[in-house]
Residue frames as qw, qx, qy, qz and C-alpha x, y, z in Angstrom:
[[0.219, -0.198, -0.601, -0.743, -59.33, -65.29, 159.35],
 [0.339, -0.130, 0.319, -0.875, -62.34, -64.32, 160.42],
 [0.056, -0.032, -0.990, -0.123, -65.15, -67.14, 161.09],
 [0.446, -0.242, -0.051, -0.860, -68.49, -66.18, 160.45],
 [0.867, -0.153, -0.364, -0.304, -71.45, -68.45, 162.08],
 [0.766, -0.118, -0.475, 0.416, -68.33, -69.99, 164.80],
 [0.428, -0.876, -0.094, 0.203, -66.75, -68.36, 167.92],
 [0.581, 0.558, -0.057, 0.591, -63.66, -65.89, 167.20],
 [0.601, -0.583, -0.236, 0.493, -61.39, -64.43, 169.54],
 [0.361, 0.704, 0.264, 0.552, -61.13, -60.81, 168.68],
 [0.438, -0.074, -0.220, 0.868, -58.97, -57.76, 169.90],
 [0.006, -0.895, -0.296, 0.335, -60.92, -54.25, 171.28],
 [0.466, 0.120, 0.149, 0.864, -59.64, -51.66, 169.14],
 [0.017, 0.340, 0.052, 0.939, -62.19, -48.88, 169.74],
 [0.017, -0.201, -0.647, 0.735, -64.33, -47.71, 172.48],
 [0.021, 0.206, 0.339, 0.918, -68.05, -46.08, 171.86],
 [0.297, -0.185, 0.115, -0.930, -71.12, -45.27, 173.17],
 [0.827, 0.059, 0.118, -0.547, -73.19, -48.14, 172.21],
 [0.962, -0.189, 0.137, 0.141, -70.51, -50.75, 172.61],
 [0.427, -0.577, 0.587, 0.374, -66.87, -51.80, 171.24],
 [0.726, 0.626, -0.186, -0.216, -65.33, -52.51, 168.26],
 [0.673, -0.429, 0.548, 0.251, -63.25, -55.49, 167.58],
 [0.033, 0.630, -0.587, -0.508, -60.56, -56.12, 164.80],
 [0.779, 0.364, 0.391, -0.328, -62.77, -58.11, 162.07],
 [0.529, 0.014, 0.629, 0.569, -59.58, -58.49, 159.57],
 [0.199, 0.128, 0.641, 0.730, -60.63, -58.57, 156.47],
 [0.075, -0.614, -0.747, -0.243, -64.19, -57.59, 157.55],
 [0.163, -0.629, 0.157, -0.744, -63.18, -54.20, 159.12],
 [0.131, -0.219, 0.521, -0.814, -64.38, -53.35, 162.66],
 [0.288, -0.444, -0.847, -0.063, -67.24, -55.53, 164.29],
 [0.287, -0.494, 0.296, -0.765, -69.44, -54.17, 166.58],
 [0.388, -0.428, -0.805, 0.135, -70.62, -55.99, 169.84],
 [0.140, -0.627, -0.402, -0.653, -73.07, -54.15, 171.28],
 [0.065, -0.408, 0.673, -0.614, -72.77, -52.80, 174.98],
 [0.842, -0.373, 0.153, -0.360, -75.51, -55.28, 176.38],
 [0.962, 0.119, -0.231, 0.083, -72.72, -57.88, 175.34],
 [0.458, 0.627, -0.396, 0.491, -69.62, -56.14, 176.66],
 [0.711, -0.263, -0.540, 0.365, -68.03, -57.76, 179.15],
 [0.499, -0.865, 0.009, 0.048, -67.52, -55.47, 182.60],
 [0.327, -0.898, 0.194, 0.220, -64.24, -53.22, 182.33],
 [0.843, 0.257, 0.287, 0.374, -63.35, -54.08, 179.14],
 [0.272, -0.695, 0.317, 0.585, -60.23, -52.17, 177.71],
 [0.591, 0.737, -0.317, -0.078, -58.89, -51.32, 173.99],
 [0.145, 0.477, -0.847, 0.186, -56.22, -53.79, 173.54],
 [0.310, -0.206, 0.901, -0.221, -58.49, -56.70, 174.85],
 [0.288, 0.046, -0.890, -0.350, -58.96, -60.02, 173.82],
 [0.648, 0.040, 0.333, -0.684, -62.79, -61.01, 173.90],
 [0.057, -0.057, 0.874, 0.480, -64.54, -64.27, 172.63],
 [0.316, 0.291, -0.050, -0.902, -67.12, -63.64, 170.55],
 [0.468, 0.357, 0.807, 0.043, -69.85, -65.24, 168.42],
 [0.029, 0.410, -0.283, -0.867, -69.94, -63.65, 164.84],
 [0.334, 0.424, 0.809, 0.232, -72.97, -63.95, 162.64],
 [0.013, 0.231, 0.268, 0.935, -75.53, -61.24, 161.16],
 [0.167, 0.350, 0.634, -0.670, -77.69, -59.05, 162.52],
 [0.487, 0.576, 0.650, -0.095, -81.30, -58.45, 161.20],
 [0.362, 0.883, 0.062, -0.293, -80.11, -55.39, 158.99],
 [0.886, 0.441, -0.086, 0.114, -77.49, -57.87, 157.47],
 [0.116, 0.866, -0.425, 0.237, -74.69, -56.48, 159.37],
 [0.747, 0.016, -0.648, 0.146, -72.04, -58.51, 160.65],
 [0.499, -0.732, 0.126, -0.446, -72.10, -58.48, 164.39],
 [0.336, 0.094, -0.873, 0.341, -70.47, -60.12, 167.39],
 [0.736, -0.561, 0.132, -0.354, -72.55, -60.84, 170.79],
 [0.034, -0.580, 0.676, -0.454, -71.43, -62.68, 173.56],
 [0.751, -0.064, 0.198, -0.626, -74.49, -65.07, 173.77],
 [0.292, -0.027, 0.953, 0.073, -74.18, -68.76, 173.46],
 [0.579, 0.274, -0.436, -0.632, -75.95, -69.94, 170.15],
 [0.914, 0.040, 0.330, -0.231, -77.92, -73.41, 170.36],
 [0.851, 0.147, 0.461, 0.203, -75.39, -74.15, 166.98],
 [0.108, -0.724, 0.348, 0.586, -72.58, -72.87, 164.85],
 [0.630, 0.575, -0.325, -0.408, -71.95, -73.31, 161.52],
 [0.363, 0.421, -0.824, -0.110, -70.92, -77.21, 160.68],
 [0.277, 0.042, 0.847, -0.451, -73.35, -78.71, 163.58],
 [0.343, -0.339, -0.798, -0.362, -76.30, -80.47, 163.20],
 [0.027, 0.195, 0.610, -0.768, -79.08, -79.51, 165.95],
 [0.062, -0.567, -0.743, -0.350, -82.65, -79.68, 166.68],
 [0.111, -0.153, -0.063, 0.980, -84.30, -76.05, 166.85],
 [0.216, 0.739, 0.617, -0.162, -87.98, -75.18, 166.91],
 [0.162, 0.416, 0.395, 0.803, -89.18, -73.65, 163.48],
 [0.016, 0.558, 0.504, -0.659, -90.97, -70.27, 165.19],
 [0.434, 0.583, 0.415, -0.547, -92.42, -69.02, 161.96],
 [0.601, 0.290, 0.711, 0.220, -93.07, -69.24, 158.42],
 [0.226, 0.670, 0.002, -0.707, -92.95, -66.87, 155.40],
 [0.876, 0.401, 0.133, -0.233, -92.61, -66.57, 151.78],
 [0.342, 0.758, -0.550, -0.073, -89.17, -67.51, 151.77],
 [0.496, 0.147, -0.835, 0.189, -88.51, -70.37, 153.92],
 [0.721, -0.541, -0.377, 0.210, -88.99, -71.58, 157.90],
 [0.184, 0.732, -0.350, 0.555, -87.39, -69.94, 160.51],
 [0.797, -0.148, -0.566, 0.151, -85.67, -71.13, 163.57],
 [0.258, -0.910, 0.278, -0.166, -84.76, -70.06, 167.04],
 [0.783, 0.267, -0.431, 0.359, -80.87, -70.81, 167.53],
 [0.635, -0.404, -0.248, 0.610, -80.47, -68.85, 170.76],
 [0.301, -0.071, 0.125, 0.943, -79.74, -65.78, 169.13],
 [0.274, 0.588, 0.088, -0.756, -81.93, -61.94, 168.12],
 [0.524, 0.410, -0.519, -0.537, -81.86, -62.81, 164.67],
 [0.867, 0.023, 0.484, -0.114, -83.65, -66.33, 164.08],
 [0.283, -0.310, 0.812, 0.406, -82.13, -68.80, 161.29],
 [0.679, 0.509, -0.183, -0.496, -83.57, -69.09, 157.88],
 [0.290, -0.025, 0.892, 0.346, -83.91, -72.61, 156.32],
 [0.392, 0.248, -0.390, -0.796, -85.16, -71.90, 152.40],
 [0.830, 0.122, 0.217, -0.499, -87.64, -73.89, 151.08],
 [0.793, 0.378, -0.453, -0.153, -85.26, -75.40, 148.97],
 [0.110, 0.331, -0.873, 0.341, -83.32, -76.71, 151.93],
 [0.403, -0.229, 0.655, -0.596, -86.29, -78.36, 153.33],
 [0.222, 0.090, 0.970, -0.031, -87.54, -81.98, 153.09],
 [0.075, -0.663, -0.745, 0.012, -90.96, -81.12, 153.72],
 [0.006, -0.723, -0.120, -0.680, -92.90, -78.06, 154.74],
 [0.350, 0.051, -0.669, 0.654, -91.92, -77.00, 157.77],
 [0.323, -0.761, -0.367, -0.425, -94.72, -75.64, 160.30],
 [0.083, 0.625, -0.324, 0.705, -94.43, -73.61, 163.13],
 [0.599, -0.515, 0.368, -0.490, -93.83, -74.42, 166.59],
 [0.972, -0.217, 0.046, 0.081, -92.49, -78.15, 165.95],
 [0.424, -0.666, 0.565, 0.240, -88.88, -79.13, 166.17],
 [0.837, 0.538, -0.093, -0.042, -86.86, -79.97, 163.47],
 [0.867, -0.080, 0.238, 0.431, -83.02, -81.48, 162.73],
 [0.508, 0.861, -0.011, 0.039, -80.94, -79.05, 160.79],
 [0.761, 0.148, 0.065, 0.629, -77.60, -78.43, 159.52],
 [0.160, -0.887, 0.005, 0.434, -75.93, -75.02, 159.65],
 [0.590, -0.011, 0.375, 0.715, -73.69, -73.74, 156.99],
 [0.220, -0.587, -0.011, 0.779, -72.65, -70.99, 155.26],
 [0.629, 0.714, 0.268, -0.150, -74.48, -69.86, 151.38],
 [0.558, 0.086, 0.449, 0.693, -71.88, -69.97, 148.76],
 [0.274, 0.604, 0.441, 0.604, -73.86, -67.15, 146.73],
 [0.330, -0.832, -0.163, -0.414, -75.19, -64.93, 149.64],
 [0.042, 0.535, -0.478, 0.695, -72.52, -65.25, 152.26],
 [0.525, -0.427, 0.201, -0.709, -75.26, -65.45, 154.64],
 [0.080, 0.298, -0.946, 0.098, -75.95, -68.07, 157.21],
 [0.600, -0.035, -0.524, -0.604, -78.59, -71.02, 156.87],
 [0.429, -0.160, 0.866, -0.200, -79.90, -73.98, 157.72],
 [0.405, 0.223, -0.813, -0.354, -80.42, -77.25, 155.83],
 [0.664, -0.221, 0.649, -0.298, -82.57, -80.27, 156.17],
 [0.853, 0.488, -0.174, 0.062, -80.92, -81.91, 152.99],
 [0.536, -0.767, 0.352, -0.012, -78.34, -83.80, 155.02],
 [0.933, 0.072, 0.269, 0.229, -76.47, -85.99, 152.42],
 [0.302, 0.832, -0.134, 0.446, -74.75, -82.70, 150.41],
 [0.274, -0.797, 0.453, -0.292, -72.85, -82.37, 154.36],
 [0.910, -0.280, 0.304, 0.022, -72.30, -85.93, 154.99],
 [0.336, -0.600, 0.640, 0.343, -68.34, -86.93, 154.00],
 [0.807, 0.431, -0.344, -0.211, -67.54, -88.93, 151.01],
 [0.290, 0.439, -0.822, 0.218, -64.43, -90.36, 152.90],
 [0.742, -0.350, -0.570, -0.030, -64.50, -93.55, 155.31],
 [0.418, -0.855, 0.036, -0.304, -64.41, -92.25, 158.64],
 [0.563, 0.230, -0.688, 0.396, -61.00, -92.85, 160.50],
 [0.543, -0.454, 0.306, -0.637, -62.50, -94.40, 163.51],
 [0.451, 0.294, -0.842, 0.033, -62.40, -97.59, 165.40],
 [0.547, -0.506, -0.641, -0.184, -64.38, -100.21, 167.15],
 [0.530, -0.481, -0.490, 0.498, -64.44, -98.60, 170.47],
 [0.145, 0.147, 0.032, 0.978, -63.90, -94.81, 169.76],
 [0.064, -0.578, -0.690, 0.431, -66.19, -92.79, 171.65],
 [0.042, 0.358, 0.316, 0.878, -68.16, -90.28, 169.35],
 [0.258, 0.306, 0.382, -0.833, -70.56, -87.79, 169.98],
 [0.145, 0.232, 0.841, 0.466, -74.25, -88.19, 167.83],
 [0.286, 0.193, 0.138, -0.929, -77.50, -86.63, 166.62],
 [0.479, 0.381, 0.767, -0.191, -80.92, -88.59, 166.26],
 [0.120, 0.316, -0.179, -0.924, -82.20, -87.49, 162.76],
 [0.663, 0.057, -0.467, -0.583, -84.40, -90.12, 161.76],
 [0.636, -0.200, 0.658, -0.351, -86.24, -93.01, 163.30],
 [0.361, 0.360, -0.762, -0.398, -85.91, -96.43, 160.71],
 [0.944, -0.163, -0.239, -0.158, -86.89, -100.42, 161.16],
 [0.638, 0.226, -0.595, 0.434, -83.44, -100.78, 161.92],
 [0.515, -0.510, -0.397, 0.563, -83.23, -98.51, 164.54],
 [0.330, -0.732, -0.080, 0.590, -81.64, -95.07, 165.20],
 [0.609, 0.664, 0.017, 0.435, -80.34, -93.01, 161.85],
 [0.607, -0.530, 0.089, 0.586, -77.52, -90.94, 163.57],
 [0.298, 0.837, -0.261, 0.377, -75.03, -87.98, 162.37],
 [0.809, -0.412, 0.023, 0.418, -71.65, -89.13, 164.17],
 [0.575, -0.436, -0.014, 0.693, -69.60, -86.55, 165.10],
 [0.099, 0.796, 0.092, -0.590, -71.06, -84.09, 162.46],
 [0.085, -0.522, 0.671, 0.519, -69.57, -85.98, 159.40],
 [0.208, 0.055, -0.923, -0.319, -70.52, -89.35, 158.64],
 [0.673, -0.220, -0.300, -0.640, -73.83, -91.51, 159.05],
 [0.200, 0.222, -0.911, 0.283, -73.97, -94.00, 161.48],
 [0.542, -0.205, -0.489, -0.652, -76.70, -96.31, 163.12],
 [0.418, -0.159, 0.719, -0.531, -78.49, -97.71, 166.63],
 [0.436, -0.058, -0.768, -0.466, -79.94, -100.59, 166.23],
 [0.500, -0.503, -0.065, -0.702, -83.02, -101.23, 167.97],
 [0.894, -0.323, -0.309, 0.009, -81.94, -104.27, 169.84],
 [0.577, -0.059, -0.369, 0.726, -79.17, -102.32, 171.42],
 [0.090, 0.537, 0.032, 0.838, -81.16, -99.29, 172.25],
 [0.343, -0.641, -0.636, 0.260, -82.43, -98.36, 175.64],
 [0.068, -0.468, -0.280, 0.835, -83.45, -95.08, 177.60],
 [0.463, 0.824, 0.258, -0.199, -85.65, -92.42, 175.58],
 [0.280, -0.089, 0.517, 0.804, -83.92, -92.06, 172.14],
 [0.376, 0.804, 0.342, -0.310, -85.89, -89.41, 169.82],
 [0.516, 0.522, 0.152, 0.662, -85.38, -87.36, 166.63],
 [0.140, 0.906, -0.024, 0.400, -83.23, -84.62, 167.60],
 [0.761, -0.609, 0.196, 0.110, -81.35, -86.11, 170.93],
 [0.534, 0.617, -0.417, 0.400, -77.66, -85.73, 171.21],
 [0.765, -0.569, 0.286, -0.096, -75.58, -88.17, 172.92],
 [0.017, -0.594, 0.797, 0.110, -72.38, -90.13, 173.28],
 [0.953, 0.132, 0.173, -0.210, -71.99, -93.16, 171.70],
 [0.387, -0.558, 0.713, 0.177, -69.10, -95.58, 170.89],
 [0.618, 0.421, -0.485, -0.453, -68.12, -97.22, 167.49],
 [0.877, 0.053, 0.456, 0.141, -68.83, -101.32, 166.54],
 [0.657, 0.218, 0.547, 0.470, -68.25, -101.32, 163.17],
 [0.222, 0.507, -0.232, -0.800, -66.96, -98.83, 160.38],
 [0.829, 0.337, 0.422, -0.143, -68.72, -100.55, 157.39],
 [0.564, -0.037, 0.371, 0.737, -67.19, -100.61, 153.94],
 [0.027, 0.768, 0.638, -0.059, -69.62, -98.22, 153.04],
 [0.103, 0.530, -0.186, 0.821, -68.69, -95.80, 155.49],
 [0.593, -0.464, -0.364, -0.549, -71.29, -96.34, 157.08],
 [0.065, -0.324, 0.711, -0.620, -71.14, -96.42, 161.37],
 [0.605, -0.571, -0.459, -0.311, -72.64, -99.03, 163.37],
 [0.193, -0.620, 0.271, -0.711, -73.22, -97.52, 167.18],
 [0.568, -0.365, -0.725, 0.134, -73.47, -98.70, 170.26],
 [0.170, -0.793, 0.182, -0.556, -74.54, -96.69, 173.59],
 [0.816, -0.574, 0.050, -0.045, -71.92, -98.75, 175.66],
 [0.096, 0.770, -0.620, -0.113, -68.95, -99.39, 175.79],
 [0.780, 0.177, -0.591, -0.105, -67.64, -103.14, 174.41],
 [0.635, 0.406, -0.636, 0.164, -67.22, -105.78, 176.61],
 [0.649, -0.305, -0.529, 0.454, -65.17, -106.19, 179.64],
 [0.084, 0.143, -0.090, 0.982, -64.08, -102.12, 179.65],
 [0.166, -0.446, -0.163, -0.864, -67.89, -101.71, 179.91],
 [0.728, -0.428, -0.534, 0.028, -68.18, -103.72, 182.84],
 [0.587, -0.239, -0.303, 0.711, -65.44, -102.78, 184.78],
 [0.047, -0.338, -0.036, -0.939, -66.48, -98.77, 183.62],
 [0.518, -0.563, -0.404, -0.502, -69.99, -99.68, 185.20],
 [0.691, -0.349, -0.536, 0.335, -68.31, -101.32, 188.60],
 [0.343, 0.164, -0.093, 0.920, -66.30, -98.27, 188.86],
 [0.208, -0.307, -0.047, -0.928, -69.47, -95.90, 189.15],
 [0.668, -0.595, -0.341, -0.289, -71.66, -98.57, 191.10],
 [0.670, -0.367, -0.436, 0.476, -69.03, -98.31, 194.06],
 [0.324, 0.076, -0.095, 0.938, -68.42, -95.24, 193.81],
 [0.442, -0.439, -0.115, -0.774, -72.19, -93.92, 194.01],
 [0.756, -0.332, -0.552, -0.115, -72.44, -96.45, 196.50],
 [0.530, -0.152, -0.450, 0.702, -69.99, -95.18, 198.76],
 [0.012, -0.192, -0.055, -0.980, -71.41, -91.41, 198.11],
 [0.618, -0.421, -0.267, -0.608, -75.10, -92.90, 199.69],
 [0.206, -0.547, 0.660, -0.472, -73.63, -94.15, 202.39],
 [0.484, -0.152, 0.817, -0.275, -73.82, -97.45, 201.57],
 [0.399, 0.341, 0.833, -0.177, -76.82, -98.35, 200.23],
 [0.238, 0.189, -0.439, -0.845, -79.16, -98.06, 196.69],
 [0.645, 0.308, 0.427, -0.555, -82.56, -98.69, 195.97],
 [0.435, 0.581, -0.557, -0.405, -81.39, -100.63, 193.24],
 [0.238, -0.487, 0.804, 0.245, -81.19, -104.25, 191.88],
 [0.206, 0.003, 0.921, 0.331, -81.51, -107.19, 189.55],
 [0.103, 0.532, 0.836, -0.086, -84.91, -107.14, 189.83],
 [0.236, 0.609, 0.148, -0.743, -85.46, -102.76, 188.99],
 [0.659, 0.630, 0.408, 0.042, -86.81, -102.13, 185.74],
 [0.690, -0.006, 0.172, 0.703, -84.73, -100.90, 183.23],
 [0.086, 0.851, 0.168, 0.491, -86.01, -97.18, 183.47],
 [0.760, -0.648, -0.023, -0.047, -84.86, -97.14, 186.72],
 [0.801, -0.290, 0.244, 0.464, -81.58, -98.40, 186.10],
 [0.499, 0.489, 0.275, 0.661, -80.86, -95.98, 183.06],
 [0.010, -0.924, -0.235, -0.303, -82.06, -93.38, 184.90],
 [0.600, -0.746, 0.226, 0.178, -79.23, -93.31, 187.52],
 [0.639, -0.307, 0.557, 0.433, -76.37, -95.30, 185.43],
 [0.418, 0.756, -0.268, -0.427, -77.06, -94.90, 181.89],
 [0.100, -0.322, 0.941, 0.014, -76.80, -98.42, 181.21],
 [0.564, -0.055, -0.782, -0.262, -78.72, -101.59, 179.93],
 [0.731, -0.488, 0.222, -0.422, -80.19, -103.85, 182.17],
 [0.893, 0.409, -0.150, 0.110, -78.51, -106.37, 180.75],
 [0.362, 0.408, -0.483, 0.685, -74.72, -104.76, 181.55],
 [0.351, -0.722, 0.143, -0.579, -76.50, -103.62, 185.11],
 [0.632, -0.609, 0.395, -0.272, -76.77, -107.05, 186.27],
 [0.871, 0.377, -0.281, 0.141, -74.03, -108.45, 184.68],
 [0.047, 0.679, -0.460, 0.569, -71.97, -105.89, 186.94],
 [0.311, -0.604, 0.594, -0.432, -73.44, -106.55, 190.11],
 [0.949, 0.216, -0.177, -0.148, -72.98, -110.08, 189.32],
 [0.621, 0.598, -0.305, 0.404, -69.41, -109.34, 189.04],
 [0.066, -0.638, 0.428, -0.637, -69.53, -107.35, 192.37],
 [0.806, -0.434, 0.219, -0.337, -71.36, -109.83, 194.37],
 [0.954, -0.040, -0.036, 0.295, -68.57, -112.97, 193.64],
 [0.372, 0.553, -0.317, 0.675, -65.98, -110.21, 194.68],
 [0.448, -0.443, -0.739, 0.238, -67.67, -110.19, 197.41],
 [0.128, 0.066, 0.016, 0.989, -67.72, -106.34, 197.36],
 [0.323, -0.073, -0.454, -0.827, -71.71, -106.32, 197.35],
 [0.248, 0.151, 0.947, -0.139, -74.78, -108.00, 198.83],
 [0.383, -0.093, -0.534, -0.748, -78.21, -107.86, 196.91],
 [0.110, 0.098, 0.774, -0.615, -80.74, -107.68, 198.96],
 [0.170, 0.671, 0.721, 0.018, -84.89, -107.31, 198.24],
 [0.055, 0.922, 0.255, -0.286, -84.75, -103.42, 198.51],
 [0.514, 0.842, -0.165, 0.014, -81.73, -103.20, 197.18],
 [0.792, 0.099, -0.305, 0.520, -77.79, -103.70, 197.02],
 [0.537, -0.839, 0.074, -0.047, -75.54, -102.73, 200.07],
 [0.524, 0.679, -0.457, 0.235, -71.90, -102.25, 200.23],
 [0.839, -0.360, -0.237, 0.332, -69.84, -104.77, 202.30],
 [0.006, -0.891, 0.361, -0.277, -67.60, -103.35, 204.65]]
């Protein structure tokens, strides 16, 4: 079955001037247009595509990489405004239409915004949403303290971070565990504390524990060996500094080379740490 709005791996079946046709099922023949057609393609091959509509409603394939497919969240600058809704750019010839009724607020042109993708029940056609509770699961997420998810920023709180985890469920940073630049609209990995009873995810951007020590040692010897030696790095950098290389706390940084220096593996010097040999 064909997947509108997602990628689909689809068979040449005809040849033509102004591109190929591929085998669209139930939707007939597609066209991808010849700027998309791969070099020395053949009837009888298998292409993957990206299927959505083009501006004269037709269904189309291209070959382009889309900022977001139907079931993602992503942040996409609104590029202009009519009387029907916002429009976005997703990557693609045909921008993305979120209706007024899908939107919070009024959107304005030129800022960035969160949205959902998905597919109109009445019209077929594909959208975007920034009414994000109608997409968010009812079930409790089967996930566990440590599982490493993927997330989108969609709101800043007192607590902290609001989150979309893994495109399903809700799930939260709290500001005393947050470092590096976190914004609305960033998408990063992040690893489960707690599933509430809720549902509700609380986040961390570390791994627990010992694992995230021993993950951190792992990458400070190893970039150490790869600088031949030496890093402009220690106890004392600030913690932009230290995220900016490791992607880490300060906190976990020099817990580590703690760890490394009574392994002797390490000295810590003023300018920075130096690998014993």
């Amino acid at each position: 079955m064909i997947k509108l709005g997602q990628y689909n791996t689809l068979t040449v079946v005809k040849q033509a001037d102004f591109g190929v046709f591929l085998d669209g099922d139930e939707f007939g023949n597609i066209l991808l247009p010849t700027r998309y057609v791969p070099e020395n393609t053949r009837v009888g091959d298998e292409l993957k595509v990206f299927i959505y509509f083009d501006s004269e409603d037709d269904i189309i394939a291209t070959t382009e990489t889309p900022l977001v497919q139907v079931g993602e969240f992503a942040s996409l600058r609104c590029v202009g405004v009519n009387s029907v809704g916002a429009f976005v750019d997703w990557g693609l010839s045909k921008d993305l239409l979120v209706p007024f009724s899908e939107q919070r607020t009024r959107m304005e042109e030129g800022k960035p915004y969160v949205v959902r993708v998905y597919t109109d029940k009445a019209s077929g056609r594909i959208v975007a949403s920034r009414k994000f509770n109608k997409f968010i699961s009812d079930e409790k997420p089967r996930l566990k303290a440590g599982d490493k998810v993927s997330v989108i920023i969609t709101d800043i709180t007192d607590l902290g971070f609001k989150c979309v985890v893994n495109n399903q469920h809700w799930g939260l940073i709290y500001r005393a565990e947050a470092f590096g630049k976190l914004f609305i609209g960033k998408k990063l990995s992040a690893f489960v504390k707690t599933v509430r009873e809720d549902g509700k995810i609380d986040l961390s951007l570390q791994k627990h524990g010992k694992a995230r020590v021993d993950d951190l040692s792992d990458k400070v010897m190893k970039t150490l060996e790869s600088k031949g030696g030496f890093l402009p790095l220690n106890d004392k950098s600030s913690p932009d500094a230290i995220f900016a290389l490791f992607r880490t706390s300060k906190a976990t940084f020099k817990k580590t080379l703690g760890g490394l220096y009574k392994q002797r593996k390490i000295r810590i010097e003023a300018d920075g740490i130096y690998l014993n040999k």
